[in-house]
N, C-alpha and C positions, 0 to 999 in steps of 0.2 A: 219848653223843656221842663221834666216836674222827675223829683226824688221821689223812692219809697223805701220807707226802711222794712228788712223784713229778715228774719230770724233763719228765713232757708239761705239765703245767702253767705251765711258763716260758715257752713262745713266747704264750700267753694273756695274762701280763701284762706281756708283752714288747710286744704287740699295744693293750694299754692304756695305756701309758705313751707310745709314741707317738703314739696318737689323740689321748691329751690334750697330746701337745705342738703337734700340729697343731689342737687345741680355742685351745689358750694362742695360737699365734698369729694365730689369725682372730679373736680378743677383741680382738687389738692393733689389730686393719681392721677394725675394730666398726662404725664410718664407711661402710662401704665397698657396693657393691651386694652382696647376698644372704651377707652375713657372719656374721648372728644364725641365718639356718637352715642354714648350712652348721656352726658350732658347735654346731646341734642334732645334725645330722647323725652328725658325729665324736663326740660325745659321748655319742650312743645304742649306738655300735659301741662304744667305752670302755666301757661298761658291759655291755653282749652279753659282751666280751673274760673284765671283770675276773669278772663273775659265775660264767662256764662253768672259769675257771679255781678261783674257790674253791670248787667245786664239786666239782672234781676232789679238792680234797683234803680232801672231809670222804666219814667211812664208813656216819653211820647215815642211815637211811632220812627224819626227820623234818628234820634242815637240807638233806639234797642237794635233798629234795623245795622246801624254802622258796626253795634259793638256785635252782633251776631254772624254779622259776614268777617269780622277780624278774629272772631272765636274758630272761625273755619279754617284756620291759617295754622293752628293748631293742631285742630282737629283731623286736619291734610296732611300734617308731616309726623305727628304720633308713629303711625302706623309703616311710614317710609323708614324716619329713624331706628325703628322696633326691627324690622328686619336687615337691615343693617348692620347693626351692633349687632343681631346675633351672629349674622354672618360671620365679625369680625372675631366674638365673643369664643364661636367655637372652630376659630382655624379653618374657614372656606375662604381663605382671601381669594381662592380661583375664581371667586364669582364676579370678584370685585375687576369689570373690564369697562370700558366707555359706552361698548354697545347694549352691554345688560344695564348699567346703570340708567343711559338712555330712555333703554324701554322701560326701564321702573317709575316714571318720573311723566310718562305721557299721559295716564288719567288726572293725576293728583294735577297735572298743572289746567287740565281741562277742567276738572272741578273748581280749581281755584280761579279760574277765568267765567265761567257757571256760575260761582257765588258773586264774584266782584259787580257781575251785568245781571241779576237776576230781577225782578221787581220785588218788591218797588225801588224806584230810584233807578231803576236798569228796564232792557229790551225785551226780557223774555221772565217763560214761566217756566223753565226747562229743569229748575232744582227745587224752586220750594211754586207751588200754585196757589194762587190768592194770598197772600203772604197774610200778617193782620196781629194786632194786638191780641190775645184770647186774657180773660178774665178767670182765672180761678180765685173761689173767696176773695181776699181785698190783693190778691196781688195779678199785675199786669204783664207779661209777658210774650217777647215776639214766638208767633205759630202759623204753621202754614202748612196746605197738604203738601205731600213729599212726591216732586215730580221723576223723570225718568232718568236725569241725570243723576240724582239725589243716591236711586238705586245702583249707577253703575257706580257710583263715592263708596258708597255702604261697602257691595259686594265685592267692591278690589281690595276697599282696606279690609275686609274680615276675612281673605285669600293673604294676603301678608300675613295679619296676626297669626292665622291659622298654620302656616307655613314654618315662622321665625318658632311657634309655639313648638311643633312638630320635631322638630331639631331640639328644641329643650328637652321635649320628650323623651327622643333617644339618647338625650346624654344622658337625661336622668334614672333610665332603664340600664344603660350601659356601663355606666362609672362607676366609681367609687366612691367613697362616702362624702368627700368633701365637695367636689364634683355635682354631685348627684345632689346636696342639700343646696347649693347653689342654685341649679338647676331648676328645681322645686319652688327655691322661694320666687324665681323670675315670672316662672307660668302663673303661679298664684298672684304674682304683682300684673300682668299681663288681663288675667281670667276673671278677674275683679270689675274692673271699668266693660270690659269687654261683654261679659255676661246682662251686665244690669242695661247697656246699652242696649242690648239684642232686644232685652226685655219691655225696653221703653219703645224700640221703632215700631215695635208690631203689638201696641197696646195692652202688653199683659201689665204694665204698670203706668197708670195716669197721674201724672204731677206737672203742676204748671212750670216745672221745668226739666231740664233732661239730668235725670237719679243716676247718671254716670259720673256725675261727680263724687257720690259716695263711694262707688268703687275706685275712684281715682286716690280719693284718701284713705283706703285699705291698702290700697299698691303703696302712694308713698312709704307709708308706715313699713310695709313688707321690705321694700327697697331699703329702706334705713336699719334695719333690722337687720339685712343681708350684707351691707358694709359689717354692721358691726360683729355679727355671729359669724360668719364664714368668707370675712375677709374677701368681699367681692373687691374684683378689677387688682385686686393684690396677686390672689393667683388664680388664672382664669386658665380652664382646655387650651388655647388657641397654641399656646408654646408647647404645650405636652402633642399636640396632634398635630402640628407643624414637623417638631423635632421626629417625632412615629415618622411622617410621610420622605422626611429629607432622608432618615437612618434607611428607609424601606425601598428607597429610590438609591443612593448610593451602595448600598451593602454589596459588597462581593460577592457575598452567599447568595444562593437561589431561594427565594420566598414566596411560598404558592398558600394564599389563602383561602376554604374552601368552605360551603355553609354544610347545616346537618345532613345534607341530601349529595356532597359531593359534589357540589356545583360551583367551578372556582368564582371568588367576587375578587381577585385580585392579586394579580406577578406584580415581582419584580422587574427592570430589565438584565438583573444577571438569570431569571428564570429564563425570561424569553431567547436568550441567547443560548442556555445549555441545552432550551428542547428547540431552538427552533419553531416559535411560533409569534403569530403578535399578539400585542397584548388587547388591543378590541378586537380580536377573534375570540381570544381563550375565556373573557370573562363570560359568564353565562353557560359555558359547556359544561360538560361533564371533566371529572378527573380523566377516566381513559379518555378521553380525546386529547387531550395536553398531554399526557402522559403514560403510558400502559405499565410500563416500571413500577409506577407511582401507585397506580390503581392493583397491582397485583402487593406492592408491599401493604397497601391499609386492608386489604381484604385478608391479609397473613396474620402471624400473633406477632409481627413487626418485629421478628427475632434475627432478620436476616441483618448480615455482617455489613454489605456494603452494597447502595444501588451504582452501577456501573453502564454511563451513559458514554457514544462517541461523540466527542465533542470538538470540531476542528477538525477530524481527522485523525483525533488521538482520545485513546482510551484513557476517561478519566474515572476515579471512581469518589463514592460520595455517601456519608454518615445522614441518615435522615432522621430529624430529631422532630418529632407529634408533640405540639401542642395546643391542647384545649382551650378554645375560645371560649367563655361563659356571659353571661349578664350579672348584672348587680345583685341579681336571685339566683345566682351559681346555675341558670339555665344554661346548659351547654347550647351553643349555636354553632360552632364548625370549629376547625382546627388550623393551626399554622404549622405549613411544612418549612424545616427548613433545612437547607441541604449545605453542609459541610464538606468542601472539596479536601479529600485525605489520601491524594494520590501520592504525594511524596512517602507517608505512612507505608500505604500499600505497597510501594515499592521496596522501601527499607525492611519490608514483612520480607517480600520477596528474596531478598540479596541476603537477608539472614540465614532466609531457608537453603538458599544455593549456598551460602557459605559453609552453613551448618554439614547439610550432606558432604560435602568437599571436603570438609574436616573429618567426618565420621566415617566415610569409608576409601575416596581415592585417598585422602593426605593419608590417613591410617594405616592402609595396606600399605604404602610406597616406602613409610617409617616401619612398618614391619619388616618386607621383604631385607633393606639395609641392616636393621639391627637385628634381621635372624643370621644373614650372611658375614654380617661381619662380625659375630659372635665365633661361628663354627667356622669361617678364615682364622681367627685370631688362637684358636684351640688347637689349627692343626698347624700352626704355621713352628718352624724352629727358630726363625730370626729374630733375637730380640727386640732388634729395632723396630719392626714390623710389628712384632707381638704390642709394642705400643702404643705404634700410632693405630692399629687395628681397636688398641682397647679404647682411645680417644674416641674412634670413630662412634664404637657404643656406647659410650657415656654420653656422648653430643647426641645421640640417636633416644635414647632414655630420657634426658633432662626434655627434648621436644616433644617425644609421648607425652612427657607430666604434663607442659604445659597445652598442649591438645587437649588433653582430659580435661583440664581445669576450665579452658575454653568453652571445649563442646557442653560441659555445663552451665555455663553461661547464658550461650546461645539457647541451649534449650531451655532456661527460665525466663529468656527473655520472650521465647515463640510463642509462651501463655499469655489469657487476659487478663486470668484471676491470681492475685499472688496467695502463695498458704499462709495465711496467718500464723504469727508465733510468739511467744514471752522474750524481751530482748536477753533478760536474763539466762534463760534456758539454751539460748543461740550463745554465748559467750560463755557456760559452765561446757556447752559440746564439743564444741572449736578446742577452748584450750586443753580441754581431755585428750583431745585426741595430739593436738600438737607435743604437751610432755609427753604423749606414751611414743609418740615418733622421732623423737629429740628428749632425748633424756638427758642429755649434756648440759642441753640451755638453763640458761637461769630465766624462767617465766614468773612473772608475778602480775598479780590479775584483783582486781578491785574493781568492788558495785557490782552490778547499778545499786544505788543507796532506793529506789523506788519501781515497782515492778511498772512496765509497758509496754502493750503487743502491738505487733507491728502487720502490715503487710509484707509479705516476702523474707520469709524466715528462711529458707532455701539461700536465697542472694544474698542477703547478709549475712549468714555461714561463708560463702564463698569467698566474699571480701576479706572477712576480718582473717578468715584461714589466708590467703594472700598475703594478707600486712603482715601477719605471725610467721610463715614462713621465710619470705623474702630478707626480716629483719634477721632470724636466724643464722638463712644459708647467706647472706653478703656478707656476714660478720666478720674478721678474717681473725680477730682477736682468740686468746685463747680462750676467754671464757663470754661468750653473748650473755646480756643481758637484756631483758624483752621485756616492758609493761605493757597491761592494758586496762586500762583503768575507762570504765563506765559511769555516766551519770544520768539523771530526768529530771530534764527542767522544764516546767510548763507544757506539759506532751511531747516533749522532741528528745530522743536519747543521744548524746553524745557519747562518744566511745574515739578514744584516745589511745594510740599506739607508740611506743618509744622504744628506742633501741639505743645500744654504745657503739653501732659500725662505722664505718670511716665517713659516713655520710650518703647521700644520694648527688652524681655528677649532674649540673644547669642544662646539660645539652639533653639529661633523660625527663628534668621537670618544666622546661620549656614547653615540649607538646601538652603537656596536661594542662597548665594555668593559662596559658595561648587557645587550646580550645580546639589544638589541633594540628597534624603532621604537615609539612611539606619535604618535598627533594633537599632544604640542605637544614631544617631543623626535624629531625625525627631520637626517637627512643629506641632503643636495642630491645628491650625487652616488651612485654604487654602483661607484667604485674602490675602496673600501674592505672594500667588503661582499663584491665579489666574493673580494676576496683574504681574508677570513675566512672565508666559504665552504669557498674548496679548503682551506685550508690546518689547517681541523677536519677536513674529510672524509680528510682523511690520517692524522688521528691527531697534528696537530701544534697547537700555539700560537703565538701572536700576541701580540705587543706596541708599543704606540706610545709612544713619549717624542717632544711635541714643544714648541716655546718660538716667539720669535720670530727667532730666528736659524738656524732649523732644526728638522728634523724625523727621527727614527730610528725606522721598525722594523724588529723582527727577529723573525724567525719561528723555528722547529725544527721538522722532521721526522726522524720514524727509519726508520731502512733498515729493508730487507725482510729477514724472518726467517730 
């Protein structure tokens, strides 16, 4: 047994000392996604490194041969590990079963059985042929032709590499930037040892020994590099594309994702349930085949209100929201539909509209027909008493026109999608114009906004605030009402504050509005209240009532437009 020292030997365990320093810190993120096979990983290249280099330095035939068949034990699990951790690295744990792992594991352990019996010192010539010292310049080194087992070692592990590679590829095309550098640095730690190996098996580079160690210590370096610049195994895909697959699998909502040609790659199962199909039917087809709804709404300028599918046996209907799929080079590649069931919506559109007509013309005519006859009863009649309760009838008939008016206006601002933009200030100098030239008696006083802010829905909020102005007015029983309304903007949101001297507002009328809603033995007598709860959610605002018996305060907020 004989030493040789020799200077190519050092970038080898130069190559090993960095694997294992980048072994050592992925033991620290032991925690971490895909930490334990990535430390297999590096540590089978550690050992590939340290092995070929003491190998280098021995002369006789019986340790180069020991230490070259124990370098293969390395060189056998690199490429298992490698695709592995990627597996793990970018969220395929589907793959990870006993029967795939199985079959992953049947060459690498036939090679490893190949190498262990090969000659010399073994039965056969089936990995390396005529095995043998070769001499370049003064150093010795084990070499041998490469037999047929050799090649099926080669071309499985460079199907892994190639494979595990390929996935890094399309993260790297597909992600985002941090992602994507990640990505980047792993195939270059991968494409380094990989490259120069290819280039030694098939003799474009002659060296008495295998030059895949120099790319093994380009990869460490890359690897250490990627800990330190882009936080590898800290945050790694697998949780981000995990979390995608569990949100895309549970979602309520139906999710049809489809490529630039309309070809779905991928439902939901709340899709598969709203069209009725499977889901290994639908991938691969076309959009109208899964859907004709679908395919008639992308072929539109997608202006249509609602796709309306039967679903169960009931008409449901549903918001379809397009969004663009890109790559990391804002390539478009397909789109994700996703369908919002807004059948409760559609229905409440519904009952508006019936409500609305109901109000506009049966209820209308029915409060006319009464308060034209009991006007012209009350005219002709001589009976005082009569003459009374006839005039009650019309003033009770009057006070429900108003509030029908006030209503039907309601309802009709509520049947739009777009609200008319306005200056809060302008809606609050209108309103109370109009309420002193209607009530000239009242004492109104009206302050702000101290800052001007437009709003959506300047129509609605006239409504309201005329509602609070009036109501405080006409309940007042005092001789002289006193009304504020005092306006302010705070950080985008106008407040606007209403005050009055009336006896107060009764618990059994603000019960429904803070509760959130009537039943049979808590309900409101009137719908001043309700109306202005109403708009004043449908804007995105709040509502508050403080009131006692020496008065009453709400104040609402709304926020301006974005």
């Amino acid at each position: 047994m004989g030493w040789q020292v020799t200077s190519q030997a050092v970038p080898l365990f130069v190559a090993a000392a960095l694997a294992g320093a980048a072994a050592v810190v992925a033991v620290r993120q032991r925690e971490q996604h895909g930490s334990r096979l990535f430390v297999g990983f590096v540590l089978a290249a550690a050992w590939w490194s340290l092995g070929a280099g003491l190998e280098l330095l021995r002369t006789d035939m019986p340790s180069s041969t020991l230490l070259t068949k124990a370098t293969y034990l390395g060189i056998i699990v690199v490429p298992i590990a490698w695709v592995l951790f990627i597996l793990e690295y970018t969220g395929r744990r589907q793959w990870f079963d006993r029967r795939r792992l199985g079959l992953l594991v049947v060459v690498p352990v036939i090679s490893t059985v190949a190498v262990a019996t090969n000659e010399p010192f073994g039965v056969h010539t089936l990995f390396w042929i005529e095995p043998e010292l070769a001499i370049e310049g003064s150093v010795r080194s084990f070499d041998g032709t490469y037999g047929p087992l050799f090649w099926v070692h080669a071309l499985y592990s460079y199907a892994l590499l190639t494979l595990g590679s390929y996935w890094l590829l399309e993260l790297a095309i597909f992600s985002e930037h941090r992602y994507r550098s990640q990505a980047i640095g792993l195939l270059g730690a991968v494409a380094a040892p990989v490259g120069v190996n290819a280039l030694y098996i098939f003799d474009v580079i002659q060296t008495p020994y295998d030059p895949t160690v120099l790319g093994i210590v380009l990869s460490s370096v890359l690897i250490l590099g990627s800990f330190r610049r882009h936080n590898l195994l800290d945050v790694v895909p697998a949780a981000r594309e995990l979390a995608r697959s569990e949100l895309l699998e549970n979602l309520d909502d139906p999710i049809i994702v489809h490529n630039d040609d309309e070809r779905v790659v991928d439902v939901n199962p709340a899709a598969t349930h709203v069209f009725g199909i499977d889901r290994r039917d639908a991938i691969g087809e076309d959009i109208e085949t899964v859907s004709q709804e679908l395919h008639r709404f992308l072929d539109s300028d997608k202006s249509t209100d609602t796709l309306t599918r039967d679903v169960d046996d009931v008409t449901r209907y549903y918001d379809v929201n397009v969004t663009s799929l890109s790559t990391g080079t804002d390539a478009e590649v397909g789109q994700l539909l996703a369908l919002r069931d807004v059948t409760a919506r559609e229905h409440n559109r519904q009952q508006i509209n019936v409500l609305n007509r109901l109000l506009r013309h049966n209820f209308s005519n029915a409060i006319t027909v009464i308060l034209g006859n009991a006007e012209h009863a009350r005219d002709a009649v001589t009976d005082e008493t009569i003459e009374q309760r006839l005039a009650t009838v019309v003033e009770h008939a009057e006070t429900v026109m108003g509030k029908r008016e006030r209503l039907t206006r309601v309802l009709q601002s509520l049947e739009g999608e777009q609200y008319e933009r306005g200056e809060v200030g302008d809606v609050i100098e209108t309103v109370t114009a109009a309420i002193r030239e209607n009530n000239p008696d009242a004492d109104l006083r009206v302050e702000g906004p101290n800052a001007p802010l437009e709003i959506d829905g300047r129509d609605r909020l006239y409504i309201a605030i005329e509602e609070l102005l009036v109501n405080a007015i006409e309940h007042n029983d005092g001789s002289m009402s006193k009304v504020g309304c005092e306006t302010s903007v705070v950080d985008g949101v106008a407040k606007i504050t209403v005050t009055d001297n009336g006896p107060g507002i009764p618990q059994h009328e603000l019960n429904p509005i803070t509760n959130g809603g009537e039943t049979q033995l808590a309900h409101g007598d009137g719908v001043g209240l309700w109306l202005v709860s109403w708009i004043v959610h449908s804007l995105a605002g709040t509502i508050d009532v403080q009131t006692n018996d020496s008065g009453t305060t709400v104040t609402i907020t709304v926020p301006g437009c974005e």
